[in-house]
C-alpha positions as CSV (number, residue, x, y, z in Angstrom):
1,X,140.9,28.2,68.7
2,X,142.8,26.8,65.5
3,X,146.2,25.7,66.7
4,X,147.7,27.7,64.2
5,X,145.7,30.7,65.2
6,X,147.5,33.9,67.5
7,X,145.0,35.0,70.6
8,X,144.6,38.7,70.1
9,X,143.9,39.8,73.5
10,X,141.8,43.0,71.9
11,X,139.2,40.5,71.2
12,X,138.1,39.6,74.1
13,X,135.5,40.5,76.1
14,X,134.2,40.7,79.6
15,X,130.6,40.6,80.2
16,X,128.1,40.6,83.4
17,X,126.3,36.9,83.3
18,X,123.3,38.7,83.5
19,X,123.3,40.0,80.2
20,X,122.6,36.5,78.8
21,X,120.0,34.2,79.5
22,X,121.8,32.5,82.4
23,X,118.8,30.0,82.3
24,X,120.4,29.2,78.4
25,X,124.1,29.7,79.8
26,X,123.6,26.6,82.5
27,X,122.3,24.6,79.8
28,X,125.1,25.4,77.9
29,X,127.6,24.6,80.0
30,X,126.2,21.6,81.7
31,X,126.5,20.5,78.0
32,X,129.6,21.6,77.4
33,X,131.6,20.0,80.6
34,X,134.1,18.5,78.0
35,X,135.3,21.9,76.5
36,X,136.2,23.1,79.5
37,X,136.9,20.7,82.4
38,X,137.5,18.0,80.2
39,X,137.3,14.5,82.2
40,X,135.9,16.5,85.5
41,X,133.0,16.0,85.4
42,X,131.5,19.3,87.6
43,X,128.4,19.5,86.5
44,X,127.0,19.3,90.2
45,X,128.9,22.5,91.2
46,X,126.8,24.1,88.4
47,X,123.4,24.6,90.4
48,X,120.4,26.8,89.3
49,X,121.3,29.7,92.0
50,X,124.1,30.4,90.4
51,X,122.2,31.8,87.6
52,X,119.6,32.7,89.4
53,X,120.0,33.9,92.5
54,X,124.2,35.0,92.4
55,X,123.3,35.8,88.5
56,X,124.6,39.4,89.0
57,X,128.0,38.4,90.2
58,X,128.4,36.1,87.5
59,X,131.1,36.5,83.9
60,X,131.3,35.1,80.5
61,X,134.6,35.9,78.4
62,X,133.9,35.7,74.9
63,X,136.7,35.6,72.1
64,X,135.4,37.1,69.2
65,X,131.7,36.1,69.6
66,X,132.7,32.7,71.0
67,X,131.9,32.1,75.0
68,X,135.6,30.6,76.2
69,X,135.4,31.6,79.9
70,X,133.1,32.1,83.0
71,X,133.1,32.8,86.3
72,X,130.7,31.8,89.1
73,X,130.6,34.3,92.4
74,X,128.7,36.0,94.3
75,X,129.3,39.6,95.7
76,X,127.1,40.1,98.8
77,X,126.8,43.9,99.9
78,X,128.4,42.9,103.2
79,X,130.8,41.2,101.8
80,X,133.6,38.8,101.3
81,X,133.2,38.1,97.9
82,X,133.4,34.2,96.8
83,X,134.4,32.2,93.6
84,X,133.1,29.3,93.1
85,X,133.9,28.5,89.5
86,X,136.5,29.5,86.9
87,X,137.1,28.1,83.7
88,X,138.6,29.1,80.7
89,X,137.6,26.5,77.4
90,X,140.3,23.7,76.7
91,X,141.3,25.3,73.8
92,X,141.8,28.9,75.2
93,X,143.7,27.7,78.2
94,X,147.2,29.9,78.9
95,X,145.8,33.1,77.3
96,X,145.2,34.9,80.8
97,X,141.1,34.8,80.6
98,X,140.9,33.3,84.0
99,X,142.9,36.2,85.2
100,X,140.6,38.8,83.4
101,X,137.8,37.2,84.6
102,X,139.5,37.4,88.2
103,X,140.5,40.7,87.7
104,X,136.7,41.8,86.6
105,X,135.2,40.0,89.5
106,X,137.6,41.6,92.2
107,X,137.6,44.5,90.9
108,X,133.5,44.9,91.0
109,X,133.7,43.7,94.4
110,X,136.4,46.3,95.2
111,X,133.9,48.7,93.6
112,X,131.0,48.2,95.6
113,X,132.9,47.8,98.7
114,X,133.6,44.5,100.0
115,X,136.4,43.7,102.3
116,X,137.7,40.6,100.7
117,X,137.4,37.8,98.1
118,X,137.8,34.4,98.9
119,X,138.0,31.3,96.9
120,X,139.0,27.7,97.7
121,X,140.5,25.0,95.8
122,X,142.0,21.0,95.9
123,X,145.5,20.8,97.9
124,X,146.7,19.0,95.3
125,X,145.6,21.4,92.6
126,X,149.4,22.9,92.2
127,X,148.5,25.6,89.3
128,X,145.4,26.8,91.1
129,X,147.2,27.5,94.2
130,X,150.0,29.1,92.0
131,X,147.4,31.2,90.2
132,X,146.0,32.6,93.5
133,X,149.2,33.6,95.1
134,X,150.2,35.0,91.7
135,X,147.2,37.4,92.0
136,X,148.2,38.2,95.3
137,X,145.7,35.9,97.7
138,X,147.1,34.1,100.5
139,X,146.1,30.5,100.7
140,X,145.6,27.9,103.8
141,X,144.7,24.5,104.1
142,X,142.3,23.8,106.0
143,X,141.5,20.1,106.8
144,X,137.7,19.8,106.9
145,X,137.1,22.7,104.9
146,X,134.2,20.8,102.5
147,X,133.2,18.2,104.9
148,X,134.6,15.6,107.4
149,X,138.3,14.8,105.9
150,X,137.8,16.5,102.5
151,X,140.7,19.7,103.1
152,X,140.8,22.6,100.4
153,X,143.3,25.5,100.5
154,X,141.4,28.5,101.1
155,X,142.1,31.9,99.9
156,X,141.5,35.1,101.0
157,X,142.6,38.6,99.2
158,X,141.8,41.6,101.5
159,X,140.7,44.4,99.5
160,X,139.9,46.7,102.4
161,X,142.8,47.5,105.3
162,X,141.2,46.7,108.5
């Protein structure tokens, strides 16, 4: 987006992952790690399955006709939900599509269901923990979460009373 240029909200768009050729949509974002992780490089976290096999739980945000945001998840029918990936496009970033795309994906998973959603992020990644309590999740940090002494804060927001 031109720095000079207002976001109009109106324009964009939510859309199932499946609608696209995910098979094109890796390749695309693989490629474009830069535009929106900029010196992360998480092209790892991007596997095949994820447009494959989790395909259906998957979103693109488009501005205009541009892609500027996706999310990776998977809704299973017996639930809890899971992100794996959100990103909005450097250049889109504070214009509240990774909360639309949130607010899609828990909101399907509401739809068809599903007890909770659950994501997981860095302990030090400040604005992602903020971002998650903000849209009500509550967060722990658990120390051995991704492996032997690598801790993420996990999230959990309950979408069913128990």
């Amino acid at each position: 987006m031109a720095v000079d240029e207002t976001f109009d909200s109106e324009q964009l768009s939510i859309s199932p992952l499946d609608e696209v050729d995910a098979r094109e949509m890796r390749e695309f974002l693989v490629g474009a790690q830069e535009n929106f992780w900029g010196d992360r490089d998480l092209s790892g976290d991007h596997d095949a399955y994820w447009f494959r096999q989790f395909v259906t739980s998957g979103l693109v945000a488009r501005y205009r006709s541009e892609i500027v945001g996706y999310l990776l998840g998977v809704i299973p029918h017996d639930g809890p939900a899971y992100i794996h990936l959100v990103a909005a496009r450097t250049d889109f970033r504070h214009q509240g599509i990774g909360r639309r795309l949130y607010q899609h994906f828990i909101q399907r998973s509401r739809d068809l269901g599903v007890s909770s959603v659950q994501a997981a992020t860095l302990p030090d990644s400040s604005a992602a923990i903020s971002f998650h309590s903000s849209l009500g999740f509550s967060g722990e940090l658990i120390e051995d979460y991704a492996g032997a002494g690598d801790p993420r804060v996990f999230f959990e927001l309950k979408l069913l009373e128990e």
